[in-house]
C-alpha positions as CSV (number, residue, x, y, z in Angstrom):
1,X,167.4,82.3,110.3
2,X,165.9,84.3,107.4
3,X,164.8,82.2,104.0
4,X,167.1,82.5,101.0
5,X,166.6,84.0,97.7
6,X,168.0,82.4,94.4
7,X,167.7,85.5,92.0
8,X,167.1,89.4,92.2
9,X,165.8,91.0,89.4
10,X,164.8,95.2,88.9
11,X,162.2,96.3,86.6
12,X,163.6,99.4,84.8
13,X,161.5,102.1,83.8
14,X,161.1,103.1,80.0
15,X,159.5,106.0,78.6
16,X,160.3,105.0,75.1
17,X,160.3,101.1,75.3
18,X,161.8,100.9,71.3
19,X,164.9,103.2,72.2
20,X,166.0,102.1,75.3
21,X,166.0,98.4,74.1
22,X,168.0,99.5,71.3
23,X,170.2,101.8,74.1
24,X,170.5,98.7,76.4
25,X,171.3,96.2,73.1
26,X,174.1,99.0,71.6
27,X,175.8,98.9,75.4
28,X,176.2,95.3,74.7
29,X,172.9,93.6,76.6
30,X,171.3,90.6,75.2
31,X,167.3,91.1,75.0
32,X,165.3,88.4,75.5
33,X,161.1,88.5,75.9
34,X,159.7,88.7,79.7
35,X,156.5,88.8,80.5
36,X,153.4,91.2,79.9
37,X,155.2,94.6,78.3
38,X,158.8,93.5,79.3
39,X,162.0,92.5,78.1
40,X,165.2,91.0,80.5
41,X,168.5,92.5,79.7
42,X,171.5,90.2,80.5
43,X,175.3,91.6,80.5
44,X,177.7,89.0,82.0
45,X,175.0,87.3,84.1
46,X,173.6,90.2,85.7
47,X,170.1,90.9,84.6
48,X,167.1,94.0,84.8
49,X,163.8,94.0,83.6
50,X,163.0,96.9,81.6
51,X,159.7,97.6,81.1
52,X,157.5,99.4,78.7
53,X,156.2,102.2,81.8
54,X,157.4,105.4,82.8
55,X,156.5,107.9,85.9
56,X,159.3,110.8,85.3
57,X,159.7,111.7,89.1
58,X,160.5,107.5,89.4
59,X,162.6,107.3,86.5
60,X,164.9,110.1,87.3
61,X,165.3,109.0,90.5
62,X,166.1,105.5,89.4
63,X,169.9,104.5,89.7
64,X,171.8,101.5,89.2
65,X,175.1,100.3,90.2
66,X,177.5,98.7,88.1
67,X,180.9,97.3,89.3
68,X,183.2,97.1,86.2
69,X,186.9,96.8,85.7
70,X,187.6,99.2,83.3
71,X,185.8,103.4,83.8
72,X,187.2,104.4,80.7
73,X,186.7,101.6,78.9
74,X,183.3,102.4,79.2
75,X,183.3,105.4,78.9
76,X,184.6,105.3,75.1
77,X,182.4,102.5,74.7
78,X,178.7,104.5,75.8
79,X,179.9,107.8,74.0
80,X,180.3,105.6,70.5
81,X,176.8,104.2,71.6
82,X,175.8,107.6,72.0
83,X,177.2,108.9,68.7
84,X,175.9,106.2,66.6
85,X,172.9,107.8,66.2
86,X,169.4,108.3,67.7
87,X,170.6,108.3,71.5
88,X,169.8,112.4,71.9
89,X,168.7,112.4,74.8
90,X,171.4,110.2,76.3
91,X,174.3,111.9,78.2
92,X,177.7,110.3,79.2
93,X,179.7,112.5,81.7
94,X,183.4,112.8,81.8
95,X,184.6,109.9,84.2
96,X,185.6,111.2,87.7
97,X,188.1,110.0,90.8
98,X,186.6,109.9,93.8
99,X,188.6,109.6,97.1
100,X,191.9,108.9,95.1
101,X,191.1,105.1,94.7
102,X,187.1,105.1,92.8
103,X,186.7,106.0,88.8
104,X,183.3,107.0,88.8
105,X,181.2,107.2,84.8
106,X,178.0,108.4,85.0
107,X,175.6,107.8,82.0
108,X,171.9,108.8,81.9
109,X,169.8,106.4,79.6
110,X,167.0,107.5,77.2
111,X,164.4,107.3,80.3
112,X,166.5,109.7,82.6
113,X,168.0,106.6,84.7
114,X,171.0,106.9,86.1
115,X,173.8,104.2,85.5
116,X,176.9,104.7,87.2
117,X,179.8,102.8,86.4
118,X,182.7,102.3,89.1
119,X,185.7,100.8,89.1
C-alpha cells in the first residue's frame, strides 16, 4: 500500500507578481503570505501557490482545472475582472459545449496560464 498525502498544493508561475495577485484577488481569491517570494491563493478550499518567477515556454504551457457549477457565471464574472481595468493582457474566450454535456470557459491570466473552467 502506497503512503497517503494530506494536501496538494501547485506553485503558479508569475511574470508580473503585483498584477496577477491583484488578477487572482479580483476573481475572488483570498491572498495570504507563503514563503520566500510567494503568496497561497484560496477559493472555496482549493489552494495554488503563485510565485513571483516566470519561464514563458513553462508558463504558457501551464493549465489548471477548475470544476465549477456555473460556465457562464464565470464567464460574466472574469470579463468584468477583465474590464475593470489593468488586466490587458488577460483574455476570456467565449464559453464553449463540448460533447453536448461540458461548458467549457477558457481564461488566460496575466502570465499566459491557462484556467479552464468546466461545468
Amino acid at each position: 500500500m502506497a503512503p497517503s498525502i494530506k494536501d496538494f498544493k501547485v506553485y503558479m508561475p508569475a511574470k508580473d507578481f503585483e498584477l496577477s495577485q491583484r488578477f487572482y484577488a479580483a476573481l475572488g481569491f483570498t491572498l495570504s503570505k507563503g514563503f520566500g517570494d510567494t503568496v497561497d491563493c484560496e477559493l472555496n478550499g482549493f489552494r495554488f501557490r503563485l510565485q513571483n518567477y516566470y519561464v514563458k515556454d513553462w508558463a504558457e504551457n501551464f493549465m489548471v482545472v477548475m470544476p465549477v457549477d456555473d460556465v457562464e457565471e464565470w464567464h460574466r464574472h472574469a470579463l468584468r475582472v477583465k474590464e475593470s481595468g489593468g488586466f490587458d493582457t488577460v483574455r476570456v474566450m467565449p464559453p464553449e459545449t463540448v460533447e453536448k454535456e461540458w461548458s467549457v470557459l477558457h481564461v488566460i491570466d496575466p502570465s499566459g496560464v491557462l484556467l479552464v473552467f468546466v461545468q
